[in-house]
C-alpha positions in Angstrom: 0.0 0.0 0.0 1.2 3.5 -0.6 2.1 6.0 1.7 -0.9 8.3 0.0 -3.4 5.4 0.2 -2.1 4.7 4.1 -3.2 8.0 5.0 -6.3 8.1 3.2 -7.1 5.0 5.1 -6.2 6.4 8.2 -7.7 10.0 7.5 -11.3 8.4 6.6 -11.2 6.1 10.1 -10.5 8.9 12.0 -13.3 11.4 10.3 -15.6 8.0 11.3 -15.2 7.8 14.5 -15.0 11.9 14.6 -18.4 11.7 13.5 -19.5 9.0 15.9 -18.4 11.4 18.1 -20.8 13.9 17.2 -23.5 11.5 17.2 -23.0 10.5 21.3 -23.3 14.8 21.5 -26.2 14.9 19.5 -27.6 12.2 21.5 -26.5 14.1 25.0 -27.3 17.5 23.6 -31.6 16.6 23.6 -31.2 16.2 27.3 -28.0 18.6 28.4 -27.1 22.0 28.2 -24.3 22.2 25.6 -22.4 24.2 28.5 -22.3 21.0 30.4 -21.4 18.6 28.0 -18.5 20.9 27.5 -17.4 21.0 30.9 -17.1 17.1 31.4 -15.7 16.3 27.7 -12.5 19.3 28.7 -12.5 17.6 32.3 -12.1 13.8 30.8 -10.1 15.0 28.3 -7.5 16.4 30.5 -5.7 13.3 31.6 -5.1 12.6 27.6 -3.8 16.2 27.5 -1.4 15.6 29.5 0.2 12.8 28.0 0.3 14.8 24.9 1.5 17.9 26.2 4.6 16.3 28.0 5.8 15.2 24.4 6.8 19.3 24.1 10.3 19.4 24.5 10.9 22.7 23.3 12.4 24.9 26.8 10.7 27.7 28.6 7.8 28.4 30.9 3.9 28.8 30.0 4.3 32.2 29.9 2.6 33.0 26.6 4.7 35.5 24.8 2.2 37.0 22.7 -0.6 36.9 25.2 -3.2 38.8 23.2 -2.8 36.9 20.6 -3.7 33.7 22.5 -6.7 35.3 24.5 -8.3 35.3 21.4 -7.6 32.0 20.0 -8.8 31.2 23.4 -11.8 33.5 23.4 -12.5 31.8 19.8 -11.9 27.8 20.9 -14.5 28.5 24.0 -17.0 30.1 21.1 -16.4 27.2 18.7 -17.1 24.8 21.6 -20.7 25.6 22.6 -21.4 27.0 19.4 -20.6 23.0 17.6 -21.9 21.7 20.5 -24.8 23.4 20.4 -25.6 23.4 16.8 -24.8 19.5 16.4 -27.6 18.9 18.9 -30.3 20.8 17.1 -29.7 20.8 13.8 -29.4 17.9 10.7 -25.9 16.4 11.4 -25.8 16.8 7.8 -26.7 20.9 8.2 -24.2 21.2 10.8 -21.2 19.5 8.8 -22.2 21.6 5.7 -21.6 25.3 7.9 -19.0 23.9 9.4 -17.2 23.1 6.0 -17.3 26.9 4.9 -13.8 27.2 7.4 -11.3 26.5 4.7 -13.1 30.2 2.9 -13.0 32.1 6.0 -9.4 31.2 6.8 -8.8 32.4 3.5 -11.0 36.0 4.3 -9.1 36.0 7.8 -5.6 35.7 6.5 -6.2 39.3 4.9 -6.4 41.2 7.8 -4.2 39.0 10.6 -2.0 37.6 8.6 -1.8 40.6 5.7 -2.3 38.0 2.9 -2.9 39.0 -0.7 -5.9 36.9 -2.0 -6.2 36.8 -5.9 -8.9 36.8 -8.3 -9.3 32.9 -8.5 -9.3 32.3 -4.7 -11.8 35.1 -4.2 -13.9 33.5 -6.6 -14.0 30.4 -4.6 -14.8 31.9 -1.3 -18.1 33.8 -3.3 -18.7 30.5 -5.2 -18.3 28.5 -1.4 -20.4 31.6 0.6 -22.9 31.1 -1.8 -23.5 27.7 -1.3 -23.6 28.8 2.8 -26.8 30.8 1.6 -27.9 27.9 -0.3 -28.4 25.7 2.8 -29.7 28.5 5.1 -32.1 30.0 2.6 -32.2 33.5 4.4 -35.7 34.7 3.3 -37.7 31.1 2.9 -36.8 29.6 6.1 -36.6 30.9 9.9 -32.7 31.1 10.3 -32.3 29.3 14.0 -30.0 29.8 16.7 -29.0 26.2 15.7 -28.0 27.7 12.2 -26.3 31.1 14.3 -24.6 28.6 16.6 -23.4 26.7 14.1 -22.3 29.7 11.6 -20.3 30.9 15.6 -18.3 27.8 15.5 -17.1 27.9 11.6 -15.7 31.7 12.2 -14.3 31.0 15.6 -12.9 27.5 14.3 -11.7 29.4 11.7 -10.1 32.3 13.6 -8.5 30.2 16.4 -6.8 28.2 13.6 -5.3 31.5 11.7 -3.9 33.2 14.8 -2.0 29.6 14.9 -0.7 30.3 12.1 0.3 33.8 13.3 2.0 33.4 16.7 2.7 28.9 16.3 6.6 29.7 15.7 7.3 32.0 18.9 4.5 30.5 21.0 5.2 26.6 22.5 2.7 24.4 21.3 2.0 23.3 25.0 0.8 26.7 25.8 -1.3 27.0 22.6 -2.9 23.6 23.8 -3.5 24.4 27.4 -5.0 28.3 27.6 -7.7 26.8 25.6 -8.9 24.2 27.4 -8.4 25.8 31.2 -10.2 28.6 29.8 -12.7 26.0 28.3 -12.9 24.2 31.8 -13.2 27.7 34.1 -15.5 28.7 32.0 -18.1 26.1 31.6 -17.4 25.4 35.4 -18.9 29.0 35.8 -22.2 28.1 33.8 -22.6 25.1 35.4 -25.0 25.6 38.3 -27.4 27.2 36.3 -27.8 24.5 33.9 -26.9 21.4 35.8 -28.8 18.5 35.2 -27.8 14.9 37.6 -26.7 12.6 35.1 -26.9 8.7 35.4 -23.7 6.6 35.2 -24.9 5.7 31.7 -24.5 8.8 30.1 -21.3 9.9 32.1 -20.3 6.7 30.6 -21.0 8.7 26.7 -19.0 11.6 28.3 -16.2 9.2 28.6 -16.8 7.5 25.1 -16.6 10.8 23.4 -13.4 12.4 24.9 -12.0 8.5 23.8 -13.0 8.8 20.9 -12.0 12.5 20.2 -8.4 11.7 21.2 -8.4 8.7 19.2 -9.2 10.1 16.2 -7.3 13.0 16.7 -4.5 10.7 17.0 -5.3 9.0 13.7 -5.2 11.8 11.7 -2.0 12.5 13.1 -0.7 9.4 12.2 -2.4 10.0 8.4 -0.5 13.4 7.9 2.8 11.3 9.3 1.7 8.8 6.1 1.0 10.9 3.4 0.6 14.0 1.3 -1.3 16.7 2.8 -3.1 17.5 0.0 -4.7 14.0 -0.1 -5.4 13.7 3.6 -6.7 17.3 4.0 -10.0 16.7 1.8 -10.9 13.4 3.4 -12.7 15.5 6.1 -15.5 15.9 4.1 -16.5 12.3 4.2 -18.1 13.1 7.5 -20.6 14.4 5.2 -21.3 11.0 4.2 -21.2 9.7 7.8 -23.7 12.1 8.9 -25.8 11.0 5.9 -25.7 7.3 7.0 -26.2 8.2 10.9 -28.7 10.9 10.6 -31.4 8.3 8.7 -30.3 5.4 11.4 -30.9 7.4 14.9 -32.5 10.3 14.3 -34.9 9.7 11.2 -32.9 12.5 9.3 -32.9 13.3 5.4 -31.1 15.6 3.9 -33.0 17.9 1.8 -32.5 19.4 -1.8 -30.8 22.9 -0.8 -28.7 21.5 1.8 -27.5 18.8 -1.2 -26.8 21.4 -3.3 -25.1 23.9 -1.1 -23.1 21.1 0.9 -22.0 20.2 -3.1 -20.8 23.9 -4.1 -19.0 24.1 -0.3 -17.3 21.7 -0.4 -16.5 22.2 -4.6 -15.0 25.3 -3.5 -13.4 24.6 -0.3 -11.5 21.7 -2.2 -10.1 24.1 -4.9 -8.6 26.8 -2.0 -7.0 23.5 0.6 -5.5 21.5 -2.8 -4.4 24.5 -4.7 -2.8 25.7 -1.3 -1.2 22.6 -0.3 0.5 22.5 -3.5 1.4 26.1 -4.5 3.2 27.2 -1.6 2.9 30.8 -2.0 0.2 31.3 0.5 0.0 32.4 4.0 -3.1 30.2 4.3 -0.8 26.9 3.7 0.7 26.0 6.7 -2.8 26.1 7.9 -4.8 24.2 5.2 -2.4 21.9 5.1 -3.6 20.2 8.9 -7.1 20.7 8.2 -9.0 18.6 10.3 -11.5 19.5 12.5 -12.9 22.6 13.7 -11.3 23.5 17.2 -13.4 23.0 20.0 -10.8 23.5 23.1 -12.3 20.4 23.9 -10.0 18.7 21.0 -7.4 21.0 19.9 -5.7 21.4 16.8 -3.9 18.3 15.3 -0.9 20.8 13.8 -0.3 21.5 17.7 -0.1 17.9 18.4 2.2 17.7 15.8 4.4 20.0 16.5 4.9 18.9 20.1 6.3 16.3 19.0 8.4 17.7 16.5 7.2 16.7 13.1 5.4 18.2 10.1 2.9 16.5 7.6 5.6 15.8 4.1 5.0 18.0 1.8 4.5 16.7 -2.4 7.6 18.6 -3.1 9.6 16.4 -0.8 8.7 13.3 -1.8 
């Protein structure tokens, strides 16, 4: 098998179980407040953090040394993190996926102003063609926009922005710092909420808490592994068979169908946010690819960036030109 075909593999397994994942907070999210499913998935998650974390070998303290910086990647992961939450538990998986795949065109409108990025004719094109097919699926006019559809259009922008101040501050800052602010914040934060919307919770379903921070380090972990394998051009698109997953898992448990508009729009999305994460990977004249290039999932501070994970450890997805 080839290296490519490895990390295809391993990229599709991990967007499985990611969407698996999503169906155990669906599930939750019909009887919890998002704010508390939050707060237990950052507190399980923490002992897996760790292990991660102590794979930073770079010296110095947790200082940050651009600490406004990281408020707002931290301000924007906390966002993202009830926002998906949130959305996923009243909206179509399907729906939800399908916002959450316009991130790749709002990295590239971000990298304008934070990263002062130059964005040409043909990319701006995609991002209309991709934004377009965002108004496709909400039908602004026809349909009653939710907060579902607000929560889940919250987590693509503040995915999206926590991602591209990586990008800005990821060679001075350690990645351990860029992986811990997040989810302390994350943790403080829901703790704060959390007497207002407790609900007691039966072993059972502290139990799915468990099974989803598992299975959000696992497949974080894979698609690690996948970028370790293979091009990043080829792994990076593989995200959007969670589309297909949420397809197959929305009829089985929830009686869901995905309708005509959101068809077409999750098509012209995903068309266009293609074009921008291959045409970056491989030109390397962009700003944007460092960050397109470890697409995965959008940052939750529950689950944080794969590229951190990555560079804790001291390695980089290959690039085509270096095979």
């Amino acid at each position: 098998m080839s290296s490519n075909a490895k990390g295809a593999l391993l990229a599709l397994l991990a967007f499985g179980i990611f969407s698996t994942h999503d169906v155990v907070v669906k599930i939750l999210g019909g009887i919890y407040s998002p704010f508390q499913i939050v707060f237990f998935s950052v507190l399980l998650s923490f002992p897996l953090a760790m292990v991660m974390m102590m794979r930073d070998a770079r010296p110095g303290t947790l200082v940050p040394v651009h600490p406004w910086w990281l408020a707002l990647r931290t301000v924007a992961a906390v966002v993202t993190g009830v926002s998906a939450f949130y959305a996923f538990s009243v909206l179509p998986l399907a729906q939800t996926y399908t916002i959450l795949f316009a991130a790749p065109l709002l990295i590239t409108i971000l990298a304008i102003p934070v990263l002062g990025e130059t964005v040409r004719l043909r990319r701006w094109l995609a991002v209309l063609v991709g934004l377009g097919g965002v108004m496709v699926v909400l039908r602004p006019g026809q349909t009653d926009l939710s907060l579902g559809h607000l929560a889940a259009l919250a987590a693509a922008i503040g995915g999206s922005l926590a991602s591209i101040v990586v990008r800005k501050i990821g060679s001075e800052e350690r990645p351990v710092v860029m992986l811990l602010y997040p989810m302390m914040v994350n943790f403080i934060v829901m703790a704060c909420a959390l007497p207002f919307v407790y609900e007691p919770m039966p072993v059972e379903h502290l139990g799915l808490l468990g099974i989803i921070a598992v299975f959000a380090w696992v497949a974080s972990r894979l698609v690690i592994s996948a970028y370790q394998s293979g091009e990043a051009a080829i792994i990076a698109p593989m995200q959007y068979s969670q589309i297909i997953w949420a397809t197959i898992f929305g009829y089985l448990f929830f009686d869901e169908t995905i309708d005509g508009p959101t068809a077409i729009g999750a098509g012209i999305i995903i068309a266009s946010g293609l074009y921008i994460v291959l045409r970056e990977s491989r030109s390397g004249t962009s700003e944007n690819t460092p960050v397109l290039r470890t697409r995965s999932r959008t940052e939750t501070g529950t689950t944080p960036r794969v590229s951190l994970f990555m560079r804790a450890a001291g390695k980089t997805p290959p690039r085509p030109e270096d095979d």
